[in-house]
GUGU-575535 format. One line per 4 residues: number of its first residue (from 1); their letters; for each residue x, y, z of C-alpha. Coordinates in Angstrom, 3 decimals. Example, Ala and Ser with C-alpha at 12.3 -4.5 7.8 and 13.67 -1.06 7.14 Angstrom:
<pts>
1	AS	12.300:-4.500:7.800  13.670:-1.060:7.140
</pts>
This chain:
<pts>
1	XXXX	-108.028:48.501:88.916  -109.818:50.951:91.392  -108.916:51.234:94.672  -112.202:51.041:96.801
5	XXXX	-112.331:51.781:100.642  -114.465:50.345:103.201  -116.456:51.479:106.793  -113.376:51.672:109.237
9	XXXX	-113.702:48.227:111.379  -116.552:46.961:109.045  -115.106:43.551:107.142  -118.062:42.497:105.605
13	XXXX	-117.632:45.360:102.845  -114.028:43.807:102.005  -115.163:40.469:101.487  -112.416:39.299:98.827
17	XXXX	-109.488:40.504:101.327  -111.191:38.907:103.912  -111.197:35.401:102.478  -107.710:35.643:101.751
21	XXXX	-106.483:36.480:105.173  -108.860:33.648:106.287  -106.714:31.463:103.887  -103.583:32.974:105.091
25	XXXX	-104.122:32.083:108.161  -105.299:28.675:108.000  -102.158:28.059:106.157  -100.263:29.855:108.656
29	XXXX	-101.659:27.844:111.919  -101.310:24.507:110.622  -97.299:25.180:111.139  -94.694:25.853:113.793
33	XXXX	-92.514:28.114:113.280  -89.098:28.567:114.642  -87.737:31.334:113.142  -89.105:33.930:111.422
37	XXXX	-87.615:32.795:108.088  -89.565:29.759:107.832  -92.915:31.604:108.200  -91.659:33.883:105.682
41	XXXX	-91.287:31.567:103.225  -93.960:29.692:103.779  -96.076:33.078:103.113  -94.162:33.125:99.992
45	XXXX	-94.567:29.872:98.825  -98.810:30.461:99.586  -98.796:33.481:97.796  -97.331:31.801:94.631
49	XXXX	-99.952:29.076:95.161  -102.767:31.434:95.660  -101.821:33.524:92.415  -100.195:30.718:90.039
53	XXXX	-102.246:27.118:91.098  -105.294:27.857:93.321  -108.154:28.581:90.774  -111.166:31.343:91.610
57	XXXX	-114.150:30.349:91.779  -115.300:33.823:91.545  -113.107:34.145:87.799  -114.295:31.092:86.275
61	XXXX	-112.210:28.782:87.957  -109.156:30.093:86.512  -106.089:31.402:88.711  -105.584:34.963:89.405
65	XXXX	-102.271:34.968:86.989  -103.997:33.715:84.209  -106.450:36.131:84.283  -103.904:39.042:84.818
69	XXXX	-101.598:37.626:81.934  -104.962:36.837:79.409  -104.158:33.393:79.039  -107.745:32.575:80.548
73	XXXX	-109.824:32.803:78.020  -107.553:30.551:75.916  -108.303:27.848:78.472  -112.000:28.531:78.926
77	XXXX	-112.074:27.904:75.116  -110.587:24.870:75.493  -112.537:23.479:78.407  -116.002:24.459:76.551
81	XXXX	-114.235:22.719:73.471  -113.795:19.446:75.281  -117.263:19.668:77.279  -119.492:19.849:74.207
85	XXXX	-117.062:16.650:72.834  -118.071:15.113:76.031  -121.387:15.461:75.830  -121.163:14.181:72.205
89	XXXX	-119.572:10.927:73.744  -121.787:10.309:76.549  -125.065:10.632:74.083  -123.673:8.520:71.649
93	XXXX	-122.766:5.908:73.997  -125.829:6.739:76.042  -127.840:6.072:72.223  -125.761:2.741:71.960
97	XXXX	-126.772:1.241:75.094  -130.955:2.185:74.802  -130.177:0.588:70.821  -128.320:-2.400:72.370
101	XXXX	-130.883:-3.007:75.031  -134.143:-2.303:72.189  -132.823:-5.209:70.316  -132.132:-7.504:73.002
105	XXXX	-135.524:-7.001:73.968  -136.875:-7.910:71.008  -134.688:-10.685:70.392  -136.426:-12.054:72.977
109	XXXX	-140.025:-11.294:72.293  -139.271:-12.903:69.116  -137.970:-15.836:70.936  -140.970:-16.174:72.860
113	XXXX	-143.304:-15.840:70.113  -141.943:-18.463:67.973  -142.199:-20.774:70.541  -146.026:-20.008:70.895
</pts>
């Protein structure tokens, strides 16, 4: 990693910190606090959250651990695995029902005919 500075009093060119603190501190308002210990650990158990659960958006949609421990691409492999299945379902079903509705159609043009 590279440490990178910003313009003194400029946010806008820290925009990854940023949105954290923004999280942090919705987190941190919804709460009252009465002792310093609970806000503590309630920044602790947020942090674990934001590292281990949350997933990025901005990495794929994978959390920040699983990048930093290379189990990511492991799961990206298996979520392309399982879309392309999915699409494979959906057309074959998506072929069953046009097939289904062909041959009731002409079920019943043939119907209609031989009554002619």
């Amino acid at each position: 990693m590279k440490h990178v500075r910003g313009r003194p009093l400029h946010p806008q060119t820290q925009g990854k910190i940023e949105r954290y603190h923004r999280s942090v501190k919705n987190v941190v308002k919804l709460d009252n606090y009465y002792s310093p210990g609970q806000l503590e650990h309630k920044m602790k158990q947020f942090v674990q959250y934001y590292n281990d659960d949350r997933y990025h958006e901005s990495i794929n949609n994978l959390t920040p651990s699983e990048v930093y421990y290379g189990t990511g691409e492991r799961k990206l492999r298996r979520r392309k695995r399982i879309k392309q299945q999915t699409l494979i379902e959906r057309k074959k079903q998506n072929q069953n029902i046009y097939l289904n509705w062909y041959q009731h159609s002409l079920n019943l043009y043939l119907k209609k005919s031989t009554f002619i």
